[in-house]
ZAMAR-791981 format. One line per field, with one value per residue (C-alpha): residue in three letters; x, z, y. Coordinates in Angstrom, 2 decimals, padded with zeros to 5 digits. Layout:
N
residuo: [ALA,...]
c1: [X,...]
c3: [Z,...]
c2: [Y,...]
END
This chain:
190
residuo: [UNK,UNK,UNK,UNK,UNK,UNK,UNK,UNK,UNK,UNK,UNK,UNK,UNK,UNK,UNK,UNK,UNK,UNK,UNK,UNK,UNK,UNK,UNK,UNK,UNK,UNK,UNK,UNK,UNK,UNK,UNK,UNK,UNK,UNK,UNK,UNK,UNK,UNK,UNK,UNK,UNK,UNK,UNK,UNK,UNK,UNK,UNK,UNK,UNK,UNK,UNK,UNK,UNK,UNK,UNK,UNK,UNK,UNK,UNK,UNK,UNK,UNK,UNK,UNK,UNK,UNK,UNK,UNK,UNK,UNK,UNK,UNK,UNK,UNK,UNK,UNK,UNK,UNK,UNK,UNK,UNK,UNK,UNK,UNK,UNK,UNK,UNK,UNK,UNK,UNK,UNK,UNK,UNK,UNK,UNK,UNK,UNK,UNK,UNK,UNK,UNK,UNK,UNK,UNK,UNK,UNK,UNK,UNK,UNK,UNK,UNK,UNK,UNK,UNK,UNK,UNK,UNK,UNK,UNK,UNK,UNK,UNK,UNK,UNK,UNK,UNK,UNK,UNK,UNK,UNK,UNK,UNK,UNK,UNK,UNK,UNK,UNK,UNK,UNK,UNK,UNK,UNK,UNK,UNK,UNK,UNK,UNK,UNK,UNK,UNK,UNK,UNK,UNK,UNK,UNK,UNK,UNK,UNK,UNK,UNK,UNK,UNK,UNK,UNK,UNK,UNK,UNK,UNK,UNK,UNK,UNK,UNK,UNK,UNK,UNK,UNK,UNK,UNK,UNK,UNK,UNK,UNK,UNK,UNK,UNK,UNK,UNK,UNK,UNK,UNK]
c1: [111.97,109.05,106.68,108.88,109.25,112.51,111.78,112.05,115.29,116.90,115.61,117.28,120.75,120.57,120.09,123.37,125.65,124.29,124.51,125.78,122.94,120.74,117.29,115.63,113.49,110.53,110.86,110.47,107.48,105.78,107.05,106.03,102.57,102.21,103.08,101.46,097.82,099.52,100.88,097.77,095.50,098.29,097.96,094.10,094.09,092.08,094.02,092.98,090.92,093.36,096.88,099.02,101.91,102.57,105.59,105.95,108.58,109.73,112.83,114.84,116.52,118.30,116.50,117.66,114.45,114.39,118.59,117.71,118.80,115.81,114.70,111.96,110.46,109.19,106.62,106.65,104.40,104.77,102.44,102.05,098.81,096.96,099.00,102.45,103.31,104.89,102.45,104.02,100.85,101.59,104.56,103.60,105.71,106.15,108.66,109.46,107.85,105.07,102.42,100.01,100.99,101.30,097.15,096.56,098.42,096.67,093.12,094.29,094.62,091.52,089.69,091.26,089.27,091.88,089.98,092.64,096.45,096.72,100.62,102.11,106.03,106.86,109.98,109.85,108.07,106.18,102.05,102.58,101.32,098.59,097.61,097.33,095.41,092.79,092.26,092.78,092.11,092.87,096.25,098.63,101.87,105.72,109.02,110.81,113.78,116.26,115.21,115.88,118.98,120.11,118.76,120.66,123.71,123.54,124.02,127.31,131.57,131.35,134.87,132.32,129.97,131.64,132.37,128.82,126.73,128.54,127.69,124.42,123.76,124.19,121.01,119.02,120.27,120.06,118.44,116.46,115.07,117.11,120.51,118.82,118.64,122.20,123.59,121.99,122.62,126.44,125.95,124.21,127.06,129.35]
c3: [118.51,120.30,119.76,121.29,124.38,123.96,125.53,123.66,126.25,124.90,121.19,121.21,123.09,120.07,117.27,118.20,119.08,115.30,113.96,115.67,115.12,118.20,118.65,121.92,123.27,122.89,119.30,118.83,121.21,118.33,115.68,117.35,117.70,114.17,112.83,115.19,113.46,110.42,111.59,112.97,109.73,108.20,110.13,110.29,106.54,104.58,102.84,099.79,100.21,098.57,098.97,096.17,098.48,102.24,103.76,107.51,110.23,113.25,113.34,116.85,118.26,121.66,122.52,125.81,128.16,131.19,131.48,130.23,127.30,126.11,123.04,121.08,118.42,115.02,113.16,109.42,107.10,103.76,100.86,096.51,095.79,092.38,090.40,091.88,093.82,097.15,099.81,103.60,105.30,108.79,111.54,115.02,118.15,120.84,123.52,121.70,118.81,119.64,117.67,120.00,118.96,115.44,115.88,117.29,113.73,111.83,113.18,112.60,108.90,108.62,110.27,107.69,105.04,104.06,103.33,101.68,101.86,098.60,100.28,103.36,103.88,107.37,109.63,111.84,115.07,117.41,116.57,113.67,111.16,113.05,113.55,109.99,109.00,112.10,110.53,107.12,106.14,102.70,102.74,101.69,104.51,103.25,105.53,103.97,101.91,104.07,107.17,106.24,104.43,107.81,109.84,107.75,108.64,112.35,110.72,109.10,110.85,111.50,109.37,106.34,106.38,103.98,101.32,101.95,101.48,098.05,096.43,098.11,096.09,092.78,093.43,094.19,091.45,089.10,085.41,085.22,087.89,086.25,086.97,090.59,091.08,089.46,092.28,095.08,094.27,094.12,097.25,098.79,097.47,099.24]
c2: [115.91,117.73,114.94,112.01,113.58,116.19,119.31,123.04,123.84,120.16,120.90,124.49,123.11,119.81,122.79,124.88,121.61,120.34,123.62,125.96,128.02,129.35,129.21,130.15,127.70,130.41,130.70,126.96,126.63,129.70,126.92,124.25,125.87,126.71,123.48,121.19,121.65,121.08,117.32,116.70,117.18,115.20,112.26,112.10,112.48,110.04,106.95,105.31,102.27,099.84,099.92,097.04,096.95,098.07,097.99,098.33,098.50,100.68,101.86,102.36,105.51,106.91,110.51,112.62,113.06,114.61,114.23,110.38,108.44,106.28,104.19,104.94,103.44,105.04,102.82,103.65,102.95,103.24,102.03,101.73,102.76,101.34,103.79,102.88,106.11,105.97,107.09,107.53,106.51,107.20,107.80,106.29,106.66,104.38,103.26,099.75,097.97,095.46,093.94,095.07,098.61,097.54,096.28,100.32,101.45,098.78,099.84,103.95,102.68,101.07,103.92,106.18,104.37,101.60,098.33,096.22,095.85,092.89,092.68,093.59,092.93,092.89,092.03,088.85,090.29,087.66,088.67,090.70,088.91,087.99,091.67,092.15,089.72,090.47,093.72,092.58,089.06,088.58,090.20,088.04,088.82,088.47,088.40,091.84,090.32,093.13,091.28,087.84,088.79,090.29,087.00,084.95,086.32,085.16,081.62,082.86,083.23,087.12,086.01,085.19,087.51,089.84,087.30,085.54,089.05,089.49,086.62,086.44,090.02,088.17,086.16,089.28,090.90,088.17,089.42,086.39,083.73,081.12,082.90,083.82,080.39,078.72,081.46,079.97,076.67,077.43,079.58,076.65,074.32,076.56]
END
C-alpha cells in the first residue's frame, strides 16, 4: 500500500477498518523501513536466462491518495522456468497499463539476465506484442486463452452468456483435441 502511493496515516486508518486492529502510523513507517531493503534486493534479483513460458498482465485497482480515489495498475509477471516451477518475476506499478511501460518491464527483465522468453501469453493491448519481440525476437507471442474467452463474450446477448460460457468450458476441458473440437463445432452450429 506504501509503495503505490497510500500514506502510513491512510495505511494505519485501512488496517483497523479491515481489522480492527490498530497500528500507529509510526510503527509502520519502522516496518516499512525494515522491509523496504528487503523488496528492493528482491526485485533487482537475478532471473534465469531462459524462461519456457511467461505470462504477463496488469491488473487494475482503486487506492485512496491524498483524499483521492485513483487507478493503478499492477504489472505481473510470472514465468516456468526449464524445470517447470512457477517463478513471480517481477511486480511493476504504474498509473494505467501501456506497452510503453510494458517495454520499461521488458528491458528490467532483460537487464536481470533473461535472454529468451520461448512463449509469452499476453492480453490484447495495442504495442504489446511488439514490445516483446523488440526485446526478444524469437519469442513466439500468444493471446492468453482467459482474455479471449472474456472478448468473446462481447459478441454474445448478456441473456446468453451464461449458457454460452458452459458449453464453451467443455471445449477447454475436452480429454482429447478431437472431443475439443466436435464441441466447437456444435457450439459453432449453435
Amino acid at each position: 500500500m506504501y509503495g503505490i502511493g497510500m500514506s502510513l496515516r491512510d495505511i494505519s486508518k485501512h488496517i483497523e477498518e479491515l481489522y480492527d486492529v490498530q497500528v500507529s502510523h509510526d510503527t509502520l513507517s519502522k516496518i516499512t523501513d525494515r522491509i523496504l531493503p528487503v523488496i528492493k534486493e528482491w526485485q533487482n534479483r537475478p532471473l534465469e536466462e531462459v524462461y519456457p513460458i511467461v505470462w504477463m498482465d496488469a491488473i487494475h485497482y482503486k487506492v485512496r491518495e491524498n483524499g483521492e480515489v485513483k487507478s493503478r495498475a499492477v504489472y505481473n509477471i510470472l514465468g516456468i522456468n526449464k524445470e517447470g516451477r512457477k517463478d513471480l518475476l517481477g511486480l511493476y506499478v504504474s498509473e494505467n497499463e501501456g506497452a510503453k511501460f510494458w517495454l520499461t518491464v521488458l528491458t528490467n527483465l532483460k537487464i536481470r539476465g533473461v535472454k529468451d522468453i520461448l512463449i509469452a501469453c499476453i492480453d490484447g493491448l495495442k504495442g504489446f506484442e511488439e514490445a516483446i519481440l523488440s526485446m526478444f525476437p524469437e519469442t513466439e507471442v500468444q493471446s492468453c486463452v482467459i482474455h479471449q474467452i472474456r472478448n468473446s463474450l462481447k459478441y454474445v446477448a448478456t441473456k446468453d452468456q451464461k449458457e454460452f460460457m458452459a458449453e464453451l468450458k467443455l471445449v477447454y476441458k475436452a480429454e482429447t483435441k478431437d472431443l475439443a473440437e466436435l464441441h466447437l463445432e456444435k457450439l459453432a452450429d449453435k
